[in-house]
N, C-alpha and C positions, 0 to 999 in steps of 0.2 A: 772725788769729794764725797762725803760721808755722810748719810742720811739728815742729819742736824742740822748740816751746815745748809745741805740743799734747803731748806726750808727754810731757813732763816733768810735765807738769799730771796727765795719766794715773797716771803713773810714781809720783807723790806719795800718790797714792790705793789704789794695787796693797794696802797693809800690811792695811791692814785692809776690805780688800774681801768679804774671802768672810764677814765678820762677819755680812753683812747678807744674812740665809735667802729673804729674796723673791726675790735674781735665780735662786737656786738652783730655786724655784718654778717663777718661770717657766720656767726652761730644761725643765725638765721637763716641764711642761704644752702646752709647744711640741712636745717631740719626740715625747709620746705616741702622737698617731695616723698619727706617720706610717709609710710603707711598711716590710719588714725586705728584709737584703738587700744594699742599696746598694751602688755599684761604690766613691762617692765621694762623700763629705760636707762642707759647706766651711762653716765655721764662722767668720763672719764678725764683727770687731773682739769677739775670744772672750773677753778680759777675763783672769778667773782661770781659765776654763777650763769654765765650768758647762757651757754645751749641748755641747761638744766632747766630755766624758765624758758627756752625758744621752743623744749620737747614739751610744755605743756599744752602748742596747741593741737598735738595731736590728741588730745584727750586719752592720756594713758592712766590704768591705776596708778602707777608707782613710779617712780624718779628714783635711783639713787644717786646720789652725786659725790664724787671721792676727788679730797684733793690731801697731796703730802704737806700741805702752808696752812697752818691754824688760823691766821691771820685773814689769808682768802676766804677760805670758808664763811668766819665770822663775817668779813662782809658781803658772802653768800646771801648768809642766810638772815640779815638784818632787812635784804629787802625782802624777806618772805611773807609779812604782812599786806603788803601793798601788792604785790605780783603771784604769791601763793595761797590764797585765802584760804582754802581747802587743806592745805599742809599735805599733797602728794611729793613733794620731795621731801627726801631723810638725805640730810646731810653729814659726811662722813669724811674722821682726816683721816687719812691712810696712804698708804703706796698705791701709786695708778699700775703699777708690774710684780706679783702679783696684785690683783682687784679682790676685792673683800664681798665675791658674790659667787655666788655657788655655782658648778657645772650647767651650762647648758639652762639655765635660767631667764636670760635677756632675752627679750624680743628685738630689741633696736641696741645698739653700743655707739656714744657717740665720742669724738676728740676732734676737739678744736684748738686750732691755736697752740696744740701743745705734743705732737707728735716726733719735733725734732728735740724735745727733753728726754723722749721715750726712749726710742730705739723700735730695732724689727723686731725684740723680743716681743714687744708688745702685742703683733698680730697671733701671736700662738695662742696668748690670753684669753685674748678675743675671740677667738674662737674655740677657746675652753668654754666662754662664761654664752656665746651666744646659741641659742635654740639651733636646730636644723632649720634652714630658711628664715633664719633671722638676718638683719640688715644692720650692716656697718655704714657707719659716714663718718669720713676725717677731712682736715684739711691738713696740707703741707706745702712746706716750703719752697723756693723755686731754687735749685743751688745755682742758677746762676742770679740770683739778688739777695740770697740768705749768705749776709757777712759777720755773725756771733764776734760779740768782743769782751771788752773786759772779762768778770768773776761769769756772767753767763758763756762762755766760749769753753769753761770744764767740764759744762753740762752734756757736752752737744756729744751724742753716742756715734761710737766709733762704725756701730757696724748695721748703721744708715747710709746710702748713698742719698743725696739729695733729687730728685728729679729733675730735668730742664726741659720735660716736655710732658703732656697728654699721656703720650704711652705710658713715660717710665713711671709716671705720679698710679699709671693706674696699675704696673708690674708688681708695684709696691705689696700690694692684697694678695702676698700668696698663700695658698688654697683656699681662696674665696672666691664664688663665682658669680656671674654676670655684673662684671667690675665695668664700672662706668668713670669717670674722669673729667672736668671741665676746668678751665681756667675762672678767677672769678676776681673781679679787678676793680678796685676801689677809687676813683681820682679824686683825694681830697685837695685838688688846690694847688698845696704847697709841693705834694708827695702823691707820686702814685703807688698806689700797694696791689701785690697782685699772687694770688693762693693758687693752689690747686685742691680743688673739690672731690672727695672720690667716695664713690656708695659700691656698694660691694653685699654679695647675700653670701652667709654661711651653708657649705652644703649637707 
């Protein structure tokens, strides 16, 4: 499927995105431990915008935040009055593979929620755009509860394996080191929902 269409498929989805409090979870849960500070945060295919505002409490100069859906964005960035007073995030549609941010620039890279639209190309990226000893955090899928259907199911990259455990969620981070991994598990009730969390340093 062809860059237009992906977006537009996104773009459909943007209205009622933030409806759903688990990505907000995670995004949180991802940015918690890491360092305060940061020169530069790059919040990769950011959606509504959840980890892009969870990296502001680390007090970083700068946010960038990329997503390929104009649509998300735009409701990025309409909460940025209320959440970003400051305007440290710069909001940007582009492709999350390549990222629209220069060699070895990031101090932190973050992806939430949106790793199994990637692929593994992604972690080369990522480790183009991250500093030496810079810090990744992603979340992914469990392949045994990620069941993609409908127009999302053309999305899903071939040359991902899903994890079904701790380890493989944290194999994932290759050539990144002191890769950590946790499960992070939601019980809404109706639904339990459940990630795998993983932080990882560039070396």
């Amino acid at each position: 499927m062809d860059h237009d269409s992906r977006a537009a498929l996104f773009d459909s989805t943007a209205e009622h995105y933030d409806e759903d409090t688990f990505h907000a979870a995670v995004a949180e849960a991802l940015v918690e431990p890491l360092p305060s500070g940061p020169e530069l945060v790059v919040d990769v295919a950011t959606g509504t915008g959840f980890a892009a505002y969870a990296a502001l409490r680390l007090k970083p100069a700068r946010v960038l935040a990329v997503d390929l859906s104009p649509a998300m964005v735009a409701r990025a960035e309409a909460k940025a009055p209320a959440q970003d007073p400051d305007g440290r995030i710069e909001w940007r549609v582009g492709p999350a593979v390549p990222m629209p941010a220069e060699d070895h620039s990031a101090d932190i890279v973050l992806c939430a929620s949106s790793l199994h639209f990637l692929g593994a190309v992604a972690f080369t990226d990522w480790l183009r755009v991250l500093k030496p000893g810079g810090r990744l955090a992603f979340s992914v899928v469990s392949g045994t509860r990620f069941r993609p259907s409908g127009p999302f199911a053309e999305f899903v990259p071939k040359d991902l394996t899903f994890p079904t455990d701790e380890a493989e969620a944290a194999a994932l981070a290759h050539g990144f080191v002191d890769v950590s991994a946790r499960t992070f598990t939601v019980d809404g009730g109706d639904r339990i929902r459940s990630v795998f969390l993983v932080h990882a340093t560039a070396p």
